[in-house]
Wavefront OBJ file of the C-alpha trace (Angstrom):
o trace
v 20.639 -11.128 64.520
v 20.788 -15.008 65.129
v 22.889 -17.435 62.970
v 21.401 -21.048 63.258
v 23.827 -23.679 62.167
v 22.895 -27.386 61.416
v 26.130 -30.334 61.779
v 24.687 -33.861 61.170
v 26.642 -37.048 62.448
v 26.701 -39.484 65.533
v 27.403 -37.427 68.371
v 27.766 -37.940 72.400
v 28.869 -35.959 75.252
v 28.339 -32.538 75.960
v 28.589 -31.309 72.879
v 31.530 -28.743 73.298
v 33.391 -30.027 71.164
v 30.975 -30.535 68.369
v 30.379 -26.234 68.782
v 34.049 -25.913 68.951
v 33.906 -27.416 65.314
v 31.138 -25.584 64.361
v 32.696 -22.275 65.312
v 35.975 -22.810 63.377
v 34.398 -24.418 60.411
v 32.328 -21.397 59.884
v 34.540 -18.781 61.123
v 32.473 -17.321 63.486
v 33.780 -14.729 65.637
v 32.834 -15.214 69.548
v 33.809 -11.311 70.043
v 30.694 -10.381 68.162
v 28.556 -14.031 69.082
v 27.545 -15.956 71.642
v 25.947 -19.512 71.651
v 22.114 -18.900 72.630
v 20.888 -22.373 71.986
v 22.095 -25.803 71.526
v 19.753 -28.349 70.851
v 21.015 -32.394 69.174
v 17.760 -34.255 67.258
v 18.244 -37.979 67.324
v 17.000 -39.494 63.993
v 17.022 -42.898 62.965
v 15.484 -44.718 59.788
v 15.387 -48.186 58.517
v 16.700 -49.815 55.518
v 15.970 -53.595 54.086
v 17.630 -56.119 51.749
v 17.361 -59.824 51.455
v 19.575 -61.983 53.840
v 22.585 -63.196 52.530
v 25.280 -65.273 53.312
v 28.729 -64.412 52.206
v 32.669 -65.287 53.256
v 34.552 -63.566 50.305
v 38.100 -62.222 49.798
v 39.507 -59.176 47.811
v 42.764 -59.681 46.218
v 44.545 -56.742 43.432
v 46.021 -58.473 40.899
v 47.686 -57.749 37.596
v 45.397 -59.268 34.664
v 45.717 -58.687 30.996
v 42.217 -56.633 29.703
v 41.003 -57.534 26.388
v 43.771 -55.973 24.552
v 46.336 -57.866 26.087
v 47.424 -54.967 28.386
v 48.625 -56.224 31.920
v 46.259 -54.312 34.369
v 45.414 -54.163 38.193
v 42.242 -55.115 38.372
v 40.227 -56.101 41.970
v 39.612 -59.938 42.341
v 37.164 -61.965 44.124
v 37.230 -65.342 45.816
v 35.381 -67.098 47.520
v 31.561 -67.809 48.149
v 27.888 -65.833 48.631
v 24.711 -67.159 49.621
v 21.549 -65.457 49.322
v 18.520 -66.282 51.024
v 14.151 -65.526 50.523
v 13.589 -63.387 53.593
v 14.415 -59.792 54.353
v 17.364 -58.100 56.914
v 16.228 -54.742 58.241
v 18.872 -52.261 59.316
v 18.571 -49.446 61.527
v 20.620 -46.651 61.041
v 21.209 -43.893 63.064
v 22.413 -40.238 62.646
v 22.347 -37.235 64.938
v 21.783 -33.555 64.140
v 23.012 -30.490 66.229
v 21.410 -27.375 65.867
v 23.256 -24.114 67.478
v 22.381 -20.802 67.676
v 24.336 -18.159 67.522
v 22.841 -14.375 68.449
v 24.890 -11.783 68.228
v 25.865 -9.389 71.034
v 24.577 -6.960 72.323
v 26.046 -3.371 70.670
v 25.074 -0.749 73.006
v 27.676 -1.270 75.683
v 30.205 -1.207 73.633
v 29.041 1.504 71.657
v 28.774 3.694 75.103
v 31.991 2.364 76.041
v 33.756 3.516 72.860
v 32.082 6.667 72.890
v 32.973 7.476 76.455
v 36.453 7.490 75.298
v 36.193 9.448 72.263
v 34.856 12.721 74.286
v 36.523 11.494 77.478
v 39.053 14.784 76.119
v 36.869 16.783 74.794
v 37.632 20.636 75.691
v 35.066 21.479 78.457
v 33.205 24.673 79.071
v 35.212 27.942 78.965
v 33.717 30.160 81.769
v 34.212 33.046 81.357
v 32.442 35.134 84.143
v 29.073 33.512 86.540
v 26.391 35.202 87.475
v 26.632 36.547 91.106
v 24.135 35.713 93.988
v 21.156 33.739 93.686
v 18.179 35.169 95.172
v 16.428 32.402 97.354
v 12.632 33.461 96.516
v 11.535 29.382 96.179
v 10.851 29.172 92.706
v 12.260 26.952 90.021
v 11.393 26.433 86.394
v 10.890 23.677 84.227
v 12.246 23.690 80.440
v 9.893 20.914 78.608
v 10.765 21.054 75.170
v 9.736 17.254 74.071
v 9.216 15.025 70.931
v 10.891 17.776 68.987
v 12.198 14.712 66.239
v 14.892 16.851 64.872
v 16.008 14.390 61.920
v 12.080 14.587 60.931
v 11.340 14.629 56.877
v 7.865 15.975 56.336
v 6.734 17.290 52.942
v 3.659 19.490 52.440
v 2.981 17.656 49.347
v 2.342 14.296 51.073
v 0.615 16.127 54.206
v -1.027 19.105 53.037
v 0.533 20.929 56.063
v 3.719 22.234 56.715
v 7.296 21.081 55.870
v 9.625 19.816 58.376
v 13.545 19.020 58.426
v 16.430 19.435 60.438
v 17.187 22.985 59.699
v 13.453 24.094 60.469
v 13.202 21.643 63.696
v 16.401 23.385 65.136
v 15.265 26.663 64.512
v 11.579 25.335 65.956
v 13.585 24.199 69.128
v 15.269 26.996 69.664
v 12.626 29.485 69.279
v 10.395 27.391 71.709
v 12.896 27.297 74.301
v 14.017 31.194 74.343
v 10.474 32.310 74.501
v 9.454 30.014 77.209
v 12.721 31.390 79.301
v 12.116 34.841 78.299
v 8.071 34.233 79.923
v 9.867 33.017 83.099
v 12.570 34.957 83.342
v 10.515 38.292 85.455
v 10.023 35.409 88.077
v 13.895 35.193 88.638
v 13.746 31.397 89.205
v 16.722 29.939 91.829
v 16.996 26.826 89.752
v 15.685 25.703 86.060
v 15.096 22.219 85.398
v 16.228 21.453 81.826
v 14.568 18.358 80.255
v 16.303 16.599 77.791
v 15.462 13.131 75.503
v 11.663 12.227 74.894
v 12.281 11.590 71.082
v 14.740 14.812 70.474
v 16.351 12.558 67.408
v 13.727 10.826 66.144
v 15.897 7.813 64.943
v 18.506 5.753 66.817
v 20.630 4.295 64.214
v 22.311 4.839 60.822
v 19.362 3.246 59.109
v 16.913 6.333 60.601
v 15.593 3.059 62.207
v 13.947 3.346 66.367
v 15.830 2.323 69.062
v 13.671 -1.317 68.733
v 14.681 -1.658 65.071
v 11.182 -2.171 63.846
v 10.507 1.108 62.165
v 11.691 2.159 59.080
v 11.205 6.435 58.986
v 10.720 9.325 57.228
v 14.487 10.862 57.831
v 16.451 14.257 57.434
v 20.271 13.182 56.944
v 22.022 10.670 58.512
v 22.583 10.854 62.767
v 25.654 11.766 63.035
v 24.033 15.317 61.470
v 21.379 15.385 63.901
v 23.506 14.485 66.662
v 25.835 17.989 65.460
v 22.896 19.809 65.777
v 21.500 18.319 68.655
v 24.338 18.912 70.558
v 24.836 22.993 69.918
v 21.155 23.720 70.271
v 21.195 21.738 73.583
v 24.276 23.351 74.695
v 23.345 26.854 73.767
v 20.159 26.739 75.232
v 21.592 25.301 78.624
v 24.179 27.987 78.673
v 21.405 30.892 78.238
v 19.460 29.259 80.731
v 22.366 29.154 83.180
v 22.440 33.100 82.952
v 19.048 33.167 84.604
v 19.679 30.156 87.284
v 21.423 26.912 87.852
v 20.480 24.725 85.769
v 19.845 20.456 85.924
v 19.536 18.980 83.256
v 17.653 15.759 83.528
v 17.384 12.905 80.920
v 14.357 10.891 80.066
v 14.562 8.289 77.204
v 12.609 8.854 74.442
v 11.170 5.363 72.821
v 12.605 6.770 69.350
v 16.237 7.327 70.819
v 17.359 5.773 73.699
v 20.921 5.259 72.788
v 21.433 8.814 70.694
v 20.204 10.447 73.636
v 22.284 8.994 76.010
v 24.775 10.103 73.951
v 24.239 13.493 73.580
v 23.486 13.620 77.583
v 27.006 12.222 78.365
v 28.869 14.971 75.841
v 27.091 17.489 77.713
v 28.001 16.385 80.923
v 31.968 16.264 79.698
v 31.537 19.828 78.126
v 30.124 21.574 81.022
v 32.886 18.893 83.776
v 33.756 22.156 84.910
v 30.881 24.499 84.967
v 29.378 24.373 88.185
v 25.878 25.833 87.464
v 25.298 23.046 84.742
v 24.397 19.332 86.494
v 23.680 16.619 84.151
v 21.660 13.544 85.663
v 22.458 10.976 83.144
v 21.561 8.171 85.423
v 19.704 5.116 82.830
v 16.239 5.146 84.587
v 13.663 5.887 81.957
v 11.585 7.609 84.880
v 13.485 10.561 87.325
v 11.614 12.467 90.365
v 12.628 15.881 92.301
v 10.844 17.319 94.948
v 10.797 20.687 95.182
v 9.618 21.963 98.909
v 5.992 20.474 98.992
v 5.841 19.559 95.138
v 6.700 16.270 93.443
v 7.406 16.119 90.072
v 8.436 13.164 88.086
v 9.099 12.722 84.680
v 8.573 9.552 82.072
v 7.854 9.203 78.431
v 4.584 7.209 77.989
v 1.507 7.343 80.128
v 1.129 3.067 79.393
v -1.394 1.045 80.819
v -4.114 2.332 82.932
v -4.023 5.744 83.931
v -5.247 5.037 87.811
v -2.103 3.269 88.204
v 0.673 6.052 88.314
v -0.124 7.598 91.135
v 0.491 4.175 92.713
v 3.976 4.505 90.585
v 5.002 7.945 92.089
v 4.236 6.739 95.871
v 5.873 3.038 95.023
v 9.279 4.680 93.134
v 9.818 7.266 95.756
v 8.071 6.885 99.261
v 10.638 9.220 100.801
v 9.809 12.057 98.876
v 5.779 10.966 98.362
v 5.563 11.271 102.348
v 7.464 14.815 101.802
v 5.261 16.379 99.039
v 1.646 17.949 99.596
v 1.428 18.398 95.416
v 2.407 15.458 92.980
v 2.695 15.766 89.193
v 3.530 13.591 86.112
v 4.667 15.226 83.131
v 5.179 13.221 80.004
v 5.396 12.890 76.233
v 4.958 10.816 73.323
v 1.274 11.182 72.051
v 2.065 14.088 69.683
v -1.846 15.493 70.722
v -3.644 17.489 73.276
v -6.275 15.646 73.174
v -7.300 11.674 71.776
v -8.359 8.572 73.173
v -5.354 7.161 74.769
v -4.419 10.013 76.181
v -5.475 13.481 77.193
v -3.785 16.816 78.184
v -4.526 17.100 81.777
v -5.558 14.164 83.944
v -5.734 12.808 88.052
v -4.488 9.605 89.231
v -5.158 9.197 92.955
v -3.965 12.742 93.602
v -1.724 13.040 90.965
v -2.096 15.826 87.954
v -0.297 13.897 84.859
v 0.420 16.140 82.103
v 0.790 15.146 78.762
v 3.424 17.799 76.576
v 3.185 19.342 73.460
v 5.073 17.921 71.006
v 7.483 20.181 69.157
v 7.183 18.001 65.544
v 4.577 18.756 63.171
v 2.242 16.056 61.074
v 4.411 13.803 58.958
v 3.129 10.971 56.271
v 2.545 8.411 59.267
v -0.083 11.308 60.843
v -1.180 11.887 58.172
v -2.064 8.535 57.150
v -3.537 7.622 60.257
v -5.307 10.696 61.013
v -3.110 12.184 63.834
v -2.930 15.560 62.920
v -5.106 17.503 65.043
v -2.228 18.310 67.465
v -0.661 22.001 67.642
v 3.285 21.860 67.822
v 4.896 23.653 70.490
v 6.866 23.699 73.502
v 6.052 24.337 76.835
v 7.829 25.458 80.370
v 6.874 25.239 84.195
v 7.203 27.601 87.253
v 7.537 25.549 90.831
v 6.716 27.048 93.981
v 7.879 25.074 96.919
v 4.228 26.063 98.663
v 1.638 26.272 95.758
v 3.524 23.735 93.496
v 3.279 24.463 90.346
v 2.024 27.819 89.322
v 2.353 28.809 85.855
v 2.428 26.548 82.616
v 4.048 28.644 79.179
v 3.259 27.076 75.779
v 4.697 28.478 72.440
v 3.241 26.705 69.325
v 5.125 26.937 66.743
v 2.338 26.047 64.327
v 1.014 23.209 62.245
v 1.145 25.005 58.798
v 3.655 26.692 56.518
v 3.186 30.698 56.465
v 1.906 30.371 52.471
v 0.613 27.355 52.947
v -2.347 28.149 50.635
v -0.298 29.374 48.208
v 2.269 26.301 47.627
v -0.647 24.086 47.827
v -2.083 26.086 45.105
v 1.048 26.506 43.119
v 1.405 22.753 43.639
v -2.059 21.704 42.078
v -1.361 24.245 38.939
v 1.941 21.951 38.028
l 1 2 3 4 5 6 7 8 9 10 11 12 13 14 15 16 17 18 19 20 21 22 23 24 25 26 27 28 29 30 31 32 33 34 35 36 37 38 39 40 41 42 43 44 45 46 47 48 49 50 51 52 53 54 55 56 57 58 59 60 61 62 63 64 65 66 67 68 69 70 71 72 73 74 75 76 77 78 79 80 81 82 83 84 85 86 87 88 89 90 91 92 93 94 95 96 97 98 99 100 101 102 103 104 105 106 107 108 109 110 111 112 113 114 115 116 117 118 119 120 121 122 123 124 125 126 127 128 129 130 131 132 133 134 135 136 137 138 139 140 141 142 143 144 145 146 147 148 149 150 151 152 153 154 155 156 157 158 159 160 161 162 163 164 165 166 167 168 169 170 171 172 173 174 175 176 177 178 179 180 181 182 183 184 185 186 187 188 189 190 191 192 193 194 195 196 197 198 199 200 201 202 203 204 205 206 207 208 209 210 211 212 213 214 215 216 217 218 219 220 221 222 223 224 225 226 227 228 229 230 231 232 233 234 235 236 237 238 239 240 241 242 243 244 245 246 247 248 249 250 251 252 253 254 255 256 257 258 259 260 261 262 263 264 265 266 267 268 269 270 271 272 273 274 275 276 277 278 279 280 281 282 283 284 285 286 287 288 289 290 291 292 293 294 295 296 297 298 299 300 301 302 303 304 305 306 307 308 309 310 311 312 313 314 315 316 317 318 319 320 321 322 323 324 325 326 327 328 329 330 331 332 333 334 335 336 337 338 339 340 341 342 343 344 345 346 347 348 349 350 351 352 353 354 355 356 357 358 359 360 361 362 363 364 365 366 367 368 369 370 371 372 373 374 375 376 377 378 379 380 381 382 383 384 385 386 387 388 389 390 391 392 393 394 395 396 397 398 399 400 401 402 403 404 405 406 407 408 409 410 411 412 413
């Protein structure tokens, strides 16, 4: 938000002073401002009368009016001489334009928030699992766009309906079967992948983290974050009964700051529980190798697709030069299948896979035509010599159970 501010008058110097003025004229408070621009517009303009001569003196003096009253009135003596041609004046006048933008939130906002949960009780444990069989194989827990504070109607979509009670019970469902599919495999370490749009909004306004989209909202965040938070932790807690777990955070482009958030409480709850990691690091794109596999993880597949392999050798050589198998997974596209983007693709060696996404059609995919994705979430199995091995989807569908009988009972009204 900027604040532009105008002062007119003849100025020189620096101008400190003149913003000095500005800022306590207009009360502005420098803890939430700071001065972007500064920028003084010389102006002049001309003005002309006829030329005259004049030596004249001003006196007060007490006078009677025409009642007889004794008055002050102002006196003149003297003499005034005016002549044919024209004077021209030039007058001058300055203008100092400031802007004012206001600071940047988010650090504070972390800052603050830091502090708040820097107490919070951390994980009770109560018994760990014993030994942990060393058979090379990890899993990967890729539950993404899930947009928990979604609002989709089937009246407006014709599909399915979609809010913050469903979407929890959506990401939960996705997750447990996924583990359960892995779980004969007895993975030594799970890879838990949290962020790619789990909120859906980033602010109190059920605005993006940019600001620029107004959306289709279930409750304010502070409920989403509430439920965020125990699915998260519940699900990380019955995946550490199988194996270790990391969980890993990659920025959605709907929630970078809500995310981050929920990532740090985490990491405070489980401070203690040393089978739960929580890489929290602010990145938007992590990598792991895994024996002779490479994965790395981002939200958005942007630009042109031959140039992430490039990407994956440029972020991490070390671990490129390591790796015999290299792998993108990512988000964002809500489809299996369109034009920008499509499930399964190479780059210069490397297979980039596009998730599920765990939302359903709303108004906007509707309205644009985006709705011939199936919702779902899906889960990896890493082998440190074949790479990776086994890919789990469970779609949790695109259409309400009656579907054709609320449409039907909603045409009849």
């Amino acid at each position: 938000m900027a604040k532009r501010i105008v002062k007119t008058g003849n100025f020189s110097g620096t101008g400190s002073t003149i913003i000095e003025e500005i800022i306590k004229e207009q009360n502005i408070d420098m803890n939430i401002y700071y001065v972007h621009s500064f920028k003084v517009k010389k102006g002049s303009w001309d003005t002309a009368a006829k030329k005259r001569s004049q030596e004249l003196t001003w006196t007060i003096e007490e006078q009677p009016n025409k009642n007889g009253v004794l008055t002050k009135q102002q006196l003149m003596e003297g003499e005034s001489k005016h002549f044919p041609e024209f004077m021209v004046h030039e007058n001058k006048n300055n203008s100092v334009e400031v802007t004012f933008m206001r600071k940047p939130i988010e650090a504070d906002i972390l800052d603050s928030y830091k502090e708040i949960i820097k107490n919070m009780p951390p994980f009770e444990v109560i018994k760990e699992p014993g030994h942990i069989k060393r058979n090379g194989i990890a899993g990967e827990i890729a539950t993404y766009d899930s947009h928990l504070g979604k609002l989709a109607w089937l009246q407006e979509t014709g599909y399915r309906n979609y809010e913050l009670s469903i979407a929890a019970k959506d990401y939960n469902y996705a997750t447990e079967e996924n583990l359960d599919l892995m779980s004969p495999h007895k993975p030594e370490k799970i890879f838990y992948i949290i962020g790619q749009d789990m909120y859906h909004m980033d602010n109190m306004s059920g605005q993006t983290t940019s600001g620029n989209h107004n959306l289709d909202v279930d409750g304010r965040i502070t409920k989403v974050h509430n439920k965020a938070f125990a699915i998260t932790r519940d699900n990380i807690i019955r995946c550490s009964k199988l194996a270790p777990v990391e969980v890993i955070w990659i920025p959605g482009n709907h929630d970078f700051l809500a995310s981050y958030m929920l990532c740090h409480s985490l990491k405070q709850y489980f401070r203690n529980y040393k089978r739960v990691t929580i890489d929290i690091a602010e990145k938007s794109r992590k990598a792991r190798l895994w024996g002779d596999l490479l994965v790395g993880w981002t939200h958005r597949i942007v630009g042109k697709h031959n140039t992430w392999s490039n990407e994956l050798a440029q972020a991490w050589p070390e671990l490129w030069g390591k790796s015999k198998f290299r792998e993108w997974h990512h988000g964002d596209q809500h489809k299996k299948q369109e034009v920008k983007a499509i499930p399964v693709f190479t780059s210069g060696g490397v297979v980039c896979r596009q998730m599920t996404a765990l939302s359903p059609v709303d108004k906007w995919h509707d309205d644009n035509v985006y709705t011939d994705a199936v919702p779902g979430g899906e889960a990896f199995l890493w082998s440190k010599e074949k790479g990776v091995f086994a890919n789990f989807m469970t779609w949790t569908g695109q259409y309400e159970e009656k579907r054709n009988e609320l449409i039907k009972k909603i045409r009849n009204q």
